[in-house]
N, CA, C and O atoms as a printed pandas DataFrame, in Angstrom:
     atom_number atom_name residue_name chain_id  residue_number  x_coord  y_coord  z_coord
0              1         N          UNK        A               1    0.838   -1.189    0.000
1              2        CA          UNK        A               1    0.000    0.000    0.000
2              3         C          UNK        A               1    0.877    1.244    0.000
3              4         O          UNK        A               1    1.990    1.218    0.525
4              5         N          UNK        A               2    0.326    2.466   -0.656
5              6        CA          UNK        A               2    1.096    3.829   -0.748
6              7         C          UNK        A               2    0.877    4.429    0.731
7              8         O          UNK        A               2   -0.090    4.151    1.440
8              9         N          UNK        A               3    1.722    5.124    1.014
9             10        CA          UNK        A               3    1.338    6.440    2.355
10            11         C          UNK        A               3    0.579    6.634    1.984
11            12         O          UNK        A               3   -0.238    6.494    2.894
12            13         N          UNK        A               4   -0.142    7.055    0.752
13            14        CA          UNK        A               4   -1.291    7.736    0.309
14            15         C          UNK        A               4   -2.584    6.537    1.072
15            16         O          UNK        A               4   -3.292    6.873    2.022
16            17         N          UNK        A               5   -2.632    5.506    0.573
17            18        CA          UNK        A               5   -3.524    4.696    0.610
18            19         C          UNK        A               5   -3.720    4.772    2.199
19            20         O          UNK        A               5   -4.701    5.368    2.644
20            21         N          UNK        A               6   -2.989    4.300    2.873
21            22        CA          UNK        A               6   -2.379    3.936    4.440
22            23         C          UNK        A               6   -3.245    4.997    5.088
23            24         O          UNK        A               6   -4.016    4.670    5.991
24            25         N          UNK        A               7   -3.165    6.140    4.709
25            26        CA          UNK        A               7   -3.925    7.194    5.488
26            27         C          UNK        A               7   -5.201    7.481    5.548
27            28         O          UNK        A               7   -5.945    7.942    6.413
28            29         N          UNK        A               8   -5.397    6.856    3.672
29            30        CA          UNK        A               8   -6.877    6.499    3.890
30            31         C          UNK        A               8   -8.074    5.974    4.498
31            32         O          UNK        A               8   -9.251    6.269    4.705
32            33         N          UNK        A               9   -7.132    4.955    4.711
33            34        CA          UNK        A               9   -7.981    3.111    5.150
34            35         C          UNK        A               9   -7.565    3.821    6.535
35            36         O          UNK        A               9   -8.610    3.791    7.185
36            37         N          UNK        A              10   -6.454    4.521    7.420
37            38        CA          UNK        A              10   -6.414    4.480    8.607
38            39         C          UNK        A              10   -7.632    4.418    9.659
39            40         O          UNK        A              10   -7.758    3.636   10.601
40            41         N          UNK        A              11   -8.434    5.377    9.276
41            42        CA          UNK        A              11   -9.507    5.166   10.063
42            43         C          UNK        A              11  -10.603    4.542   10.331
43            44         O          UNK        A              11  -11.338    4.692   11.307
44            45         N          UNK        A              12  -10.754    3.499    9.028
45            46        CA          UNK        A              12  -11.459    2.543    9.323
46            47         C          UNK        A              12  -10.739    1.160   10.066
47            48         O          UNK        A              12  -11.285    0.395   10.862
48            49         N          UNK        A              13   -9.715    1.116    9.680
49            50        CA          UNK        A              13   -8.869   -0.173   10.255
50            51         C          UNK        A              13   -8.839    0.318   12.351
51            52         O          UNK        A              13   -9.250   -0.417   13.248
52            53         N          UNK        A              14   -8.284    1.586   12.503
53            54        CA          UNK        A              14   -8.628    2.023   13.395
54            55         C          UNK        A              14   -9.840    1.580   14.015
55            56         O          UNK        A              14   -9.736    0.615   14.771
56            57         N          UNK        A              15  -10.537    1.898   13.910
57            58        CA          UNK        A              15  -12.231    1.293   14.465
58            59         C          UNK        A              15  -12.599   -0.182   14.542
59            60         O          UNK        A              15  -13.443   -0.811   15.181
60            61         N          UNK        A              16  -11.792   -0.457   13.786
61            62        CA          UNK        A              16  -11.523   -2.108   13.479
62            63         C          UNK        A              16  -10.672   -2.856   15.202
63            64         O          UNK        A              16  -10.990   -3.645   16.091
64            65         N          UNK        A              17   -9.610   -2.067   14.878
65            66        CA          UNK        A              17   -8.906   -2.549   15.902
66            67         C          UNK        A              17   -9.206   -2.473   17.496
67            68         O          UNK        A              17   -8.770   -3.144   18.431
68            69         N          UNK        A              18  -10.159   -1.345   17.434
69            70        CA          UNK        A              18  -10.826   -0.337   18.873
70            71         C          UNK        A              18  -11.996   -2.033   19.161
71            72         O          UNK        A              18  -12.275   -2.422   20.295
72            73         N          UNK        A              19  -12.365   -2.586   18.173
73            74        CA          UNK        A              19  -13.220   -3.923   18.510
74            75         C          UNK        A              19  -12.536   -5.242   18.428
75            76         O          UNK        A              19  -13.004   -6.380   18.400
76            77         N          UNK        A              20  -11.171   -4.755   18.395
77            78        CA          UNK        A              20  -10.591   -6.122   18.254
78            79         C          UNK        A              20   -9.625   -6.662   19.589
79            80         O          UNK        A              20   -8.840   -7.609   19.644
80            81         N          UNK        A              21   -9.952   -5.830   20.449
81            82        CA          UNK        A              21   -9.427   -6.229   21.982
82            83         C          UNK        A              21   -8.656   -5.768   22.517
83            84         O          UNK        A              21   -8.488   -6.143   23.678
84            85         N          UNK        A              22   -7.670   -4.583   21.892
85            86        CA          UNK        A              22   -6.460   -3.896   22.182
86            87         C          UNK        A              22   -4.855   -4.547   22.117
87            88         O          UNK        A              22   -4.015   -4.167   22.933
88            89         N          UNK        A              23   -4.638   -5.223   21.414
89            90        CA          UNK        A              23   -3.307   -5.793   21.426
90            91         C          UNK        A              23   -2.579   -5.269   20.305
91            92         O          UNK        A              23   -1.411   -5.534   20.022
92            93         N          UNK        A              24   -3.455   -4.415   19.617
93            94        CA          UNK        A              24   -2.020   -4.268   18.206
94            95         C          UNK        A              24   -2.431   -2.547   18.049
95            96         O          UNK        A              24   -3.527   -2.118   18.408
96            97         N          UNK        A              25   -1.656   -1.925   17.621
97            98        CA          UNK        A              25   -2.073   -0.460   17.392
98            99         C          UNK        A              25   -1.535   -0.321   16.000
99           100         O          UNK        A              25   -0.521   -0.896   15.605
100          101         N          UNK        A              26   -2.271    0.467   15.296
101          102        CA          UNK        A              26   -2.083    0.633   14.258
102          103         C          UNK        A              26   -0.535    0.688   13.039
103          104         O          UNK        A              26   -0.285    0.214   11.931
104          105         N          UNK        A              27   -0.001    1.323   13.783
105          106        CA          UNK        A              27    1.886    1.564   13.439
106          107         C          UNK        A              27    2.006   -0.770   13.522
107          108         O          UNK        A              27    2.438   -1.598   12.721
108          109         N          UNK        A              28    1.494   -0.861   14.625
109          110        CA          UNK        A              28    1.854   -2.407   14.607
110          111         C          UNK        A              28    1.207   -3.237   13.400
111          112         O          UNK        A              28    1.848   -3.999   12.677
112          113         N          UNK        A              29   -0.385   -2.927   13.276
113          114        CA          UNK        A              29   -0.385   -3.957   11.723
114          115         C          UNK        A              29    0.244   -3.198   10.511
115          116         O          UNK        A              29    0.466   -3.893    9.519
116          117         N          UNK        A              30    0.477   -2.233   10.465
117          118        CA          UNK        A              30    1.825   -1.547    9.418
118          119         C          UNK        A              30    2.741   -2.383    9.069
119          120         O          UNK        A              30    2.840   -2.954    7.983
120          121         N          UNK        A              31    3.608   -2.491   10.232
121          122        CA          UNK        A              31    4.440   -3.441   10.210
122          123         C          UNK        A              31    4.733   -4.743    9.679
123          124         O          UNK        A              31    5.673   -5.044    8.944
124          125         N          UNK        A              32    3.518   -5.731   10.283
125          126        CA          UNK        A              32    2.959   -6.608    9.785
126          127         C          UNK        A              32    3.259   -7.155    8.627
127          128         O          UNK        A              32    3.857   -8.165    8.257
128          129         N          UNK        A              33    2.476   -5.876    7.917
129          130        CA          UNK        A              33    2.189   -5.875    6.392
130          131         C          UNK        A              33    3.265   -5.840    5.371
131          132         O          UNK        A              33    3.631   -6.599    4.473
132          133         N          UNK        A              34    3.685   -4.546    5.884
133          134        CA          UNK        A              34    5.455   -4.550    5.489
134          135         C          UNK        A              34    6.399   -5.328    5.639
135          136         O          UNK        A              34    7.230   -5.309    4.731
136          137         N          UNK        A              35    6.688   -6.472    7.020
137          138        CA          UNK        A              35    6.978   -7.705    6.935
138          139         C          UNK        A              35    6.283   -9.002    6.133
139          140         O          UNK        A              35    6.977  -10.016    6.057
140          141         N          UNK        A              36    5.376   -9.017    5.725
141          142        CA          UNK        A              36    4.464   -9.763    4.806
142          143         C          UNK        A              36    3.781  -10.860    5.906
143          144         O          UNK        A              36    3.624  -12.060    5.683
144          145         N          UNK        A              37    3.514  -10.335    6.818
145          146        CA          UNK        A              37    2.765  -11.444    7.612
146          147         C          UNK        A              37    1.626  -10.993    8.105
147          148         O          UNK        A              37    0.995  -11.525    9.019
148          149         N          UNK        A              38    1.248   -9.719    7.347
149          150        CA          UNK        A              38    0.072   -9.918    6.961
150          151         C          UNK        A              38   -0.642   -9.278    5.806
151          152         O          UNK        A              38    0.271   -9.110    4.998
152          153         N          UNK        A              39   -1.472   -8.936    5.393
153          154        CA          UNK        A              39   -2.282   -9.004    4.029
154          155         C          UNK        A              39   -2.967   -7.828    4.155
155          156         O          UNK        A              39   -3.792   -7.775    5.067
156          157         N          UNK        A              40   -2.794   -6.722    3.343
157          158        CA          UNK        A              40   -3.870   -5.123    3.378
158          159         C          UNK        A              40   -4.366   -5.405    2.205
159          160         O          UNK        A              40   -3.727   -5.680    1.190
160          161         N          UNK        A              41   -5.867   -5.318    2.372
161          162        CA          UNK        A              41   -6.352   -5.108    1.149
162          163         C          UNK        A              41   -7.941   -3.591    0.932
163          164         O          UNK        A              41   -9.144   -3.464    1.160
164          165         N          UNK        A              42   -6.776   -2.815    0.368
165          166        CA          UNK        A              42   -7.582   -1.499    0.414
166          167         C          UNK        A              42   -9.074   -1.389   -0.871
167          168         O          UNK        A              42   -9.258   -2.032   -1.905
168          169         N          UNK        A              43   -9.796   -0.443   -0.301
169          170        CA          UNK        A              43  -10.678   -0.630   -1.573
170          171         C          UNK        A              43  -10.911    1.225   -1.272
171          172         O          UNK        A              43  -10.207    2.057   -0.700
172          173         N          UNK        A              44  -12.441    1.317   -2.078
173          174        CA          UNK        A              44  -12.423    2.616   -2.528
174          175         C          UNK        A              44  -12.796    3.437   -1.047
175          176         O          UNK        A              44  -12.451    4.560   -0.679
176          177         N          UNK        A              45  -13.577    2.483   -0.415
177          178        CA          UNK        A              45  -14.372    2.931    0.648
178          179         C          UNK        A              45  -14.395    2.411    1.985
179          180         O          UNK        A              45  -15.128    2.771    2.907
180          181         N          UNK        A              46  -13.215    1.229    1.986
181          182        CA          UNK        A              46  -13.286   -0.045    3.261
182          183         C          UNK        A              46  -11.776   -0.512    3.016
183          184         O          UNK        A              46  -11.036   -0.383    2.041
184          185         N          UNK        A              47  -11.613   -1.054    4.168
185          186        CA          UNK        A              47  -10.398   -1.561    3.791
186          187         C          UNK        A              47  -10.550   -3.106    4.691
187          188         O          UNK        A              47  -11.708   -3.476    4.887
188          189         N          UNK        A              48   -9.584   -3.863    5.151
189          190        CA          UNK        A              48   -9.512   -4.799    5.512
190          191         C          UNK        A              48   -8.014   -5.686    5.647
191          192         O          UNK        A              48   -7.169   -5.500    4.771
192          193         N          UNK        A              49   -7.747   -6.587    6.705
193          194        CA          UNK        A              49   -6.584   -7.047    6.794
194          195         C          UNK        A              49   -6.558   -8.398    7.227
195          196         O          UNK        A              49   -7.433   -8.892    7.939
196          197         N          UNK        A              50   -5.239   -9.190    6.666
197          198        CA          UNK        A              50   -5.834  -10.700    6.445
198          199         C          UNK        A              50   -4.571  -11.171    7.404
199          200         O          UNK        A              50   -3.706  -10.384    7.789
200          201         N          UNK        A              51   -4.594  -12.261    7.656
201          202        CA          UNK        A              51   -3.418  -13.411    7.939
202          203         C          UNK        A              51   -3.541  -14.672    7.725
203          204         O          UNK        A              51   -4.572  -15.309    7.943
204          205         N          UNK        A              52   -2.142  -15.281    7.133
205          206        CA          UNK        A              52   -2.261  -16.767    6.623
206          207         C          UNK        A              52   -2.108  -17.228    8.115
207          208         O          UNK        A              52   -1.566  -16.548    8.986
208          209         N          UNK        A              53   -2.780  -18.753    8.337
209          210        CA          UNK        A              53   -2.520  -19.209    9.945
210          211         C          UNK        A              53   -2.432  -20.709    8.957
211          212         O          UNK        A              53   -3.157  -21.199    8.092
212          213         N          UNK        A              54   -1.206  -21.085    9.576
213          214        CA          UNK        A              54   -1.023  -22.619    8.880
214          215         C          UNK        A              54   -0.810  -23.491   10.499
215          216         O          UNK        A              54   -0.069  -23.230   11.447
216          217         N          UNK        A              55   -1.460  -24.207   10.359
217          218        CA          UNK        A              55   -1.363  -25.291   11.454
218          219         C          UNK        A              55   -0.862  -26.426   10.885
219          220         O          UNK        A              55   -0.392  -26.272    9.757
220          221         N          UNK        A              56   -0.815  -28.114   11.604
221          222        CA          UNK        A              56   -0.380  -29.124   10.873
222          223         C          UNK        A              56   -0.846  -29.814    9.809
223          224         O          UNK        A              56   -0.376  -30.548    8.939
224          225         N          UNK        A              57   -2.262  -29.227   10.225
225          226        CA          UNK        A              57   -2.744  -30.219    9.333
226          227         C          UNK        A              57   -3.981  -28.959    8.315
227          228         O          UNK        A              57   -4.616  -29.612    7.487
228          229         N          UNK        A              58   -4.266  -27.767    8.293
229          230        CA          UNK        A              58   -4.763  -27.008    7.643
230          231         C          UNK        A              58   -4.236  -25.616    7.532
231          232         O          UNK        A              58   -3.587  -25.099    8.441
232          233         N          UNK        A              59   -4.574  -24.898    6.198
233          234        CA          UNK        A              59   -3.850  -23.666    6.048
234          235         C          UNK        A              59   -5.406  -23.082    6.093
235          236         O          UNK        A              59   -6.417  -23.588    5.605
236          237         N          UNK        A              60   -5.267  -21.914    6.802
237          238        CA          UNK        A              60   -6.415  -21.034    6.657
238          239         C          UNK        A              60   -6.478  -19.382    6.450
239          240         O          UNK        A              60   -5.305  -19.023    6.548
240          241         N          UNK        A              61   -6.995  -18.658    6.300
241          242        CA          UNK        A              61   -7.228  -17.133    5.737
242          243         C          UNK        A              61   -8.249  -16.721    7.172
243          244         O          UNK        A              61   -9.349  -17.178    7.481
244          245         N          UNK        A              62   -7.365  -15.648    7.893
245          246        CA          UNK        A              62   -8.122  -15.105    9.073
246          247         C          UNK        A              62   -8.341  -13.238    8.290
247          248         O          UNK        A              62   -7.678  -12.308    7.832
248          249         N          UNK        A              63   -9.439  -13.561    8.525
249          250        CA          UNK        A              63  -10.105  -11.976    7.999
250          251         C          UNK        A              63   -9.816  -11.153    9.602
251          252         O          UNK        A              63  -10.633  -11.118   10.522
252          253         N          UNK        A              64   -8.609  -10.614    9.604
253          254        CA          UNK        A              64   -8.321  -10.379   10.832
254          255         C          UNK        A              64   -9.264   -8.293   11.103
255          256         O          UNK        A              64   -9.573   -7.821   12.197
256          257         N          UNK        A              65   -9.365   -7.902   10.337
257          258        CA          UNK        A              65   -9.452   -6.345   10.564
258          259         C          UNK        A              65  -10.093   -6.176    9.580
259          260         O          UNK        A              65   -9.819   -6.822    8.569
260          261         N          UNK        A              66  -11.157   -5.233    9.596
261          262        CA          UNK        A              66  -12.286   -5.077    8.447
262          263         C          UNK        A              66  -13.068   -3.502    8.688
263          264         O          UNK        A              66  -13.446   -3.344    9.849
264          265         N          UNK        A              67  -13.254   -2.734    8.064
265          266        CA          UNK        A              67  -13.787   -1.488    8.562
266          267         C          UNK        A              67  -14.123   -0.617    6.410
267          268         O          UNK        A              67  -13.676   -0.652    5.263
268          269         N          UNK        A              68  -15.232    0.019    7.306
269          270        CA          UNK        A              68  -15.810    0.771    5.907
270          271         C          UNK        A              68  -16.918    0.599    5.299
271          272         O          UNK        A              68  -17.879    0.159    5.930
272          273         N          UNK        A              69  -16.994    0.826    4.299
273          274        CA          UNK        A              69  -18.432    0.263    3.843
274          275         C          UNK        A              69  -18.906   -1.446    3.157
275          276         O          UNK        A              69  -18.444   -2.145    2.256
276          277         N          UNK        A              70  -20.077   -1.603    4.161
277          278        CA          UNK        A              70  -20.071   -2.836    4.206
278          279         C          UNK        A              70  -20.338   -3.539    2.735
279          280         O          UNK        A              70  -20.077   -4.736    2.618
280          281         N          UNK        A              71  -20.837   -2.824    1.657
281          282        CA          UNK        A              71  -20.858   -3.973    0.795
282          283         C          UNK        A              71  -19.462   -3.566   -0.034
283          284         O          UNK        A              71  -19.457   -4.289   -1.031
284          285         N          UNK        A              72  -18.722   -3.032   -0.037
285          286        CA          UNK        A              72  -17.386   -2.994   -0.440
286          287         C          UNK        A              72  -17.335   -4.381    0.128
287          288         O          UNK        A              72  -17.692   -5.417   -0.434
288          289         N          UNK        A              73  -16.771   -4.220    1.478
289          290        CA          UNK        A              73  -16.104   -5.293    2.470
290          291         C          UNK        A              73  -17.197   -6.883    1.673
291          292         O          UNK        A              73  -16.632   -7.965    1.514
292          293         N          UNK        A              74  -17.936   -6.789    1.483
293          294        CA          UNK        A              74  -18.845   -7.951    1.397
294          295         C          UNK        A              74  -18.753   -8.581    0.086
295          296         O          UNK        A              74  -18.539   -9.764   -0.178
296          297         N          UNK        A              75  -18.998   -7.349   -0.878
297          298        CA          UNK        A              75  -18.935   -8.023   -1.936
298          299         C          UNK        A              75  -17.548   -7.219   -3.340
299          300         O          UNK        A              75  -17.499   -7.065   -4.560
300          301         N          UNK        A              76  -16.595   -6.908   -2.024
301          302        CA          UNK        A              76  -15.498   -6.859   -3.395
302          303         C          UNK        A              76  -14.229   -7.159   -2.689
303          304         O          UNK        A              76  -13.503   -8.032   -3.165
304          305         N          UNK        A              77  -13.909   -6.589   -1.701
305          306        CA          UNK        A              77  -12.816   -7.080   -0.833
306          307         C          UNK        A              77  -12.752   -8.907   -0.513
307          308         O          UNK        A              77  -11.857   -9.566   -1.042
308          309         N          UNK        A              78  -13.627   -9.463    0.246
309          310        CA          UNK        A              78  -14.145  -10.648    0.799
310          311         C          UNK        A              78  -13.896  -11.728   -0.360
311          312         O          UNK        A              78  -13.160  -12.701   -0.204
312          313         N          UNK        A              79  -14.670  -11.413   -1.669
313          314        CA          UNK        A              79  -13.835  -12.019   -2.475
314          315         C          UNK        A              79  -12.394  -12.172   -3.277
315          316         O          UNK        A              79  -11.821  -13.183   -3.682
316          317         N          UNK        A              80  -12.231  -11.539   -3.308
317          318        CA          UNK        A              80  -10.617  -11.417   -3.815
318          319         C          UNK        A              80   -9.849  -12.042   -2.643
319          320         O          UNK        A              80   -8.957  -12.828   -2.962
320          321         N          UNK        A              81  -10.086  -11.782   -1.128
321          322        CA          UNK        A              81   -9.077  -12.308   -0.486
322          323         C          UNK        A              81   -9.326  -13.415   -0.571
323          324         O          UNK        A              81   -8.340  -14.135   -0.408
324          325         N          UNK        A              82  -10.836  -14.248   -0.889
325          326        CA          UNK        A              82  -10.758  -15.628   -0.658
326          327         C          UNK        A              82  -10.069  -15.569   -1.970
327          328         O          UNK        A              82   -8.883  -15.305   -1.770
328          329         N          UNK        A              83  -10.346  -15.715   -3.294
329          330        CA          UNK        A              83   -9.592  -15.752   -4.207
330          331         C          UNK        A              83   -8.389  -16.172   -4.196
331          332         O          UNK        A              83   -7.957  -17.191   -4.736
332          333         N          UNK        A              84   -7.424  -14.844   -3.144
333          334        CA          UNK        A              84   -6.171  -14.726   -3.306
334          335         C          UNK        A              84   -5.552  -15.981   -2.106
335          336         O          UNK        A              84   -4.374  -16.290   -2.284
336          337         N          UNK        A              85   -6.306  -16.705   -0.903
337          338        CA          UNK        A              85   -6.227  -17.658   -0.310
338          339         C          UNK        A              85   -6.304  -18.916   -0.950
339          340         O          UNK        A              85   -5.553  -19.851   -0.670
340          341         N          UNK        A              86   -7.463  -18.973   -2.058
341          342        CA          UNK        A              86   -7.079  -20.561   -2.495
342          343         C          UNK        A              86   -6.248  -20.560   -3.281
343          344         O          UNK        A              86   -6.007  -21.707   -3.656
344          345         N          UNK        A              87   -5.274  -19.348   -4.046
345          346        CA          UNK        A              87   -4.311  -19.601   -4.879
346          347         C          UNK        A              87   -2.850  -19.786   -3.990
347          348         O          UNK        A              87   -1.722  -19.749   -4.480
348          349         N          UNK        A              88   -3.189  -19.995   -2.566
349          350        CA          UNK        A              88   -2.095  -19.865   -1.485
350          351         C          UNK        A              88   -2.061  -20.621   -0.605
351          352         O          UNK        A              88   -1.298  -20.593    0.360
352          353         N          UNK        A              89   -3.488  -21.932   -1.016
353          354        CA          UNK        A              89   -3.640  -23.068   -0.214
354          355         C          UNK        A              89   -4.661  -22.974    0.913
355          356         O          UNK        A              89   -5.233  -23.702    1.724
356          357         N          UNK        A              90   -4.622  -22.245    0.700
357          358        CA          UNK        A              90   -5.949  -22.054    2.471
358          359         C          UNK        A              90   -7.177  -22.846    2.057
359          360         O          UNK        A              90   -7.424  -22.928    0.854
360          361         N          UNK        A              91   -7.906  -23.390    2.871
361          362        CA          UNK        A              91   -8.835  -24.399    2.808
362          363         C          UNK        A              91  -10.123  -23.676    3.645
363          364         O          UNK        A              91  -11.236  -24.198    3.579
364          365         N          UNK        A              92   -9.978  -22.869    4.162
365          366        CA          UNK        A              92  -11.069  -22.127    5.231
366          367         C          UNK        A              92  -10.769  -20.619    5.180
367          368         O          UNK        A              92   -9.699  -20.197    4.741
368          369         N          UNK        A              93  -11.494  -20.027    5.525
369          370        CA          UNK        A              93  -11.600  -18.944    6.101
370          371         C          UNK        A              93  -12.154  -18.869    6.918
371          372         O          UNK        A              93  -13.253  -19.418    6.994
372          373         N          UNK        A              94  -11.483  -17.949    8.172
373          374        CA          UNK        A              94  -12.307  -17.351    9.000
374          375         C          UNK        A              94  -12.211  -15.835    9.162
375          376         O          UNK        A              94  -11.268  -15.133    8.798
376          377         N          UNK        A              95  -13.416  -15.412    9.810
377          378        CA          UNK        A              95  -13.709  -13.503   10.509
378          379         C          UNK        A              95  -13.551  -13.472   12.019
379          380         O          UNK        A              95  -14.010  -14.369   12.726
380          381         N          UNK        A              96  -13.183  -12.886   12.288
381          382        CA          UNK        A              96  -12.960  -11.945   13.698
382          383         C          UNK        A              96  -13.963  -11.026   13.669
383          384         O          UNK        A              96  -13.775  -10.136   12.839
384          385         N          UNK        A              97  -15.322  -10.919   14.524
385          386        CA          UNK        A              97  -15.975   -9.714   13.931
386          387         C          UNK        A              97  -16.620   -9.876   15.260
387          388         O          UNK        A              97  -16.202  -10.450   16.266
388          389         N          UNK        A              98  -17.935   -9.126   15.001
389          390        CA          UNK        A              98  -19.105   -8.605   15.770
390          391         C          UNK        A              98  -20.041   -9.213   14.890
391          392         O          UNK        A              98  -19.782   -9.474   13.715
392          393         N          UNK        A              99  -21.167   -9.448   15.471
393          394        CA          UNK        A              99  -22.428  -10.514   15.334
394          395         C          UNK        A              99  -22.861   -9.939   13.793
395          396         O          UNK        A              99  -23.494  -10.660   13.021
396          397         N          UNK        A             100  -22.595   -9.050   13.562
397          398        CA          UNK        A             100  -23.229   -8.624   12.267
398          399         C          UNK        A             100  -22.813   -9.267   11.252
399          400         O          UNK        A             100  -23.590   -9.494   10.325
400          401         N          UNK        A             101  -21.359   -9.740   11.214
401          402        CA          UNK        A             101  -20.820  -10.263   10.136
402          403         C          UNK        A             101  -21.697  -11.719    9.754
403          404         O          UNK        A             101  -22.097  -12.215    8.701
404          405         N          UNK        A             102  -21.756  -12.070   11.060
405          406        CA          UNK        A             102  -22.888  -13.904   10.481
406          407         C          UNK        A             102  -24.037  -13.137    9.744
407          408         O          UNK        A             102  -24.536  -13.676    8.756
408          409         N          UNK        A             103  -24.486  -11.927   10.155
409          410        CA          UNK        A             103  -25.819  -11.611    9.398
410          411         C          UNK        A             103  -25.428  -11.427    7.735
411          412         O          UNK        A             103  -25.916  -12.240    6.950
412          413         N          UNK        A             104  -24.794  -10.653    7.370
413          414        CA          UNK        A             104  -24.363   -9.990    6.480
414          415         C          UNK        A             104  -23.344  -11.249    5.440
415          416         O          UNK        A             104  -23.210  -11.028    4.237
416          417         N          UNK        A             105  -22.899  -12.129    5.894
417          418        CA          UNK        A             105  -21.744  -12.963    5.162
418          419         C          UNK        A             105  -22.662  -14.506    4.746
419          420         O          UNK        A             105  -22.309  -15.110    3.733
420          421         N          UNK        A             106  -23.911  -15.094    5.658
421          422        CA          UNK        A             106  -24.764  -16.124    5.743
422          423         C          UNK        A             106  -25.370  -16.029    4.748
423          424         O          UNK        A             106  -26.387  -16.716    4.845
424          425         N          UNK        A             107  -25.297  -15.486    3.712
425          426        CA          UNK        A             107  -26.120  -15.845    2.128
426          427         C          UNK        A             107  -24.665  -16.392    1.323
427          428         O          UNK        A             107  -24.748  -16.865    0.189
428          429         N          UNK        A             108  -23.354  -16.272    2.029
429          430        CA          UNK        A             108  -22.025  -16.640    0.764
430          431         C          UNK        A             108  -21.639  -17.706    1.670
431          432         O          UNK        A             108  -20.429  -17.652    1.892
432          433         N          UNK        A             109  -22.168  -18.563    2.217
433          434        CA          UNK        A             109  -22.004  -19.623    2.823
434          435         C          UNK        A             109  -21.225  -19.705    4.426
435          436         O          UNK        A             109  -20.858  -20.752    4.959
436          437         N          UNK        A             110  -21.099  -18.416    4.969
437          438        CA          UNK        A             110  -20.388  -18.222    6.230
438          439         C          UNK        A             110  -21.756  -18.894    7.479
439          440         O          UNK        A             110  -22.982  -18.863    7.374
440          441         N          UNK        A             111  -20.993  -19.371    8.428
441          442        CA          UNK        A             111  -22.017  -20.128    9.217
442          443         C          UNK        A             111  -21.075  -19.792   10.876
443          444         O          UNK        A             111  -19.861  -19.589   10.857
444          445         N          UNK        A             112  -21.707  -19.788   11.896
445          446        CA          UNK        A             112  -20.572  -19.514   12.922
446          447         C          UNK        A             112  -19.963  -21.205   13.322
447          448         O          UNK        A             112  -20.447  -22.298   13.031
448          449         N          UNK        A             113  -18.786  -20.866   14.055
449          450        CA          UNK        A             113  -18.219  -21.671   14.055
450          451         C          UNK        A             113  -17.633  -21.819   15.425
451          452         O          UNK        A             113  -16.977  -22.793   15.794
452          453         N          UNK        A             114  -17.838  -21.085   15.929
453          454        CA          UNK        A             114  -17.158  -20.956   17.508
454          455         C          UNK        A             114  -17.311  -19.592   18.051
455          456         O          UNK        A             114  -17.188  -18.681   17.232
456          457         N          UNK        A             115  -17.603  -19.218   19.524
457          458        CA          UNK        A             115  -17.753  -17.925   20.114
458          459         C          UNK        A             115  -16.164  -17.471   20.699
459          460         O          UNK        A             115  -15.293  -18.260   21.065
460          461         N          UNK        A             116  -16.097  -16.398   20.676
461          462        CA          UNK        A             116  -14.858  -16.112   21.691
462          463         C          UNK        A             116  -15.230  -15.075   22.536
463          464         O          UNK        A             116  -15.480  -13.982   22.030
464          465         N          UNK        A             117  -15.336  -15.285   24.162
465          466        CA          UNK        A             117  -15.829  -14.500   24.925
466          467         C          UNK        A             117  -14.357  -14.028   25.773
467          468         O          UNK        A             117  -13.304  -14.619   25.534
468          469         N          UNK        A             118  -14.416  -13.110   26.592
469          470        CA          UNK        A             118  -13.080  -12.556   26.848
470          471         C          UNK        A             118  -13.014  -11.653   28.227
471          472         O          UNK        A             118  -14.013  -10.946   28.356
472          473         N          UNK        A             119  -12.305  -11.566   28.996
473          474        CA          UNK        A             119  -12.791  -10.781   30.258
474          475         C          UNK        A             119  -10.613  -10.329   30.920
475          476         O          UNK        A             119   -9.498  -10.822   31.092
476          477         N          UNK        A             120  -11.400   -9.125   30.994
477          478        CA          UNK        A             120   -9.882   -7.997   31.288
478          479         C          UNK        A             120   -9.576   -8.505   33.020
479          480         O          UNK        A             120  -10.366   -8.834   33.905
480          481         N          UNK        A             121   -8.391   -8.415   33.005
481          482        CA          UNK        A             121   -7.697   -8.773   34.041
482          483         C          UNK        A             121   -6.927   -7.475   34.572
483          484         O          UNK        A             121   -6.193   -7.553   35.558
């Protein structure tokens, strides 16, 4: 992605991250990305951020960060990354989200798959 782009998407990825539990700040999925471990994929109006997670026995596509407008994210981003996952082996995908995403993703075959509940120490 350009500085140009980066500044764009900032504030939706931002908002992204404000629901994603507090462990990474923005300068940190930068990084990431720029190390290639993980995946920006900007659009006109949304942006979104991926990671390959390979275990022993499956490779998968984590829709890790997502922010903007939702049918961007739904129907132009969402595909291409799966796209760009089965040309990279991934067998699954998963989202990190808020309840909306099962609403919004459950007509392209997304189904839940597990809860993650969480409590600050």
């Amino acid at each position: 992605m350009t500085p140009a782009e980066r500044r764009r998407c900032s504030g939706w990825l931002e908002a992204a991250l404000a629901h994603a539990g507090g462990g990474h700040t923005l300068e940190d999925v930068w990084a990431m990305v720029d190390a290639g471990e993980a995946q920006a994929w900007p659009g006109d109006h949304a942006a979104m951020v991926t990671l390959i997670e390979d275990e022993p026995q499956a490779r998968r596509l984590l829709i890790w960060l997502a922010g903007g407008d939702l049918e961007e994210l739904v129907g132009e981003l969402r595909p291409r990354a799966e796209a760009w996952a089965r040309t990279n082996g991934c067998q699954r995908v998963l989202i990190v989200g808020r309840p909306g995403w099962e609403r919004a993703l459950a007509p392209m075959g997304y189904a839940p798959l597990a809860r993650i509940i969480a409590k600050e120490l």
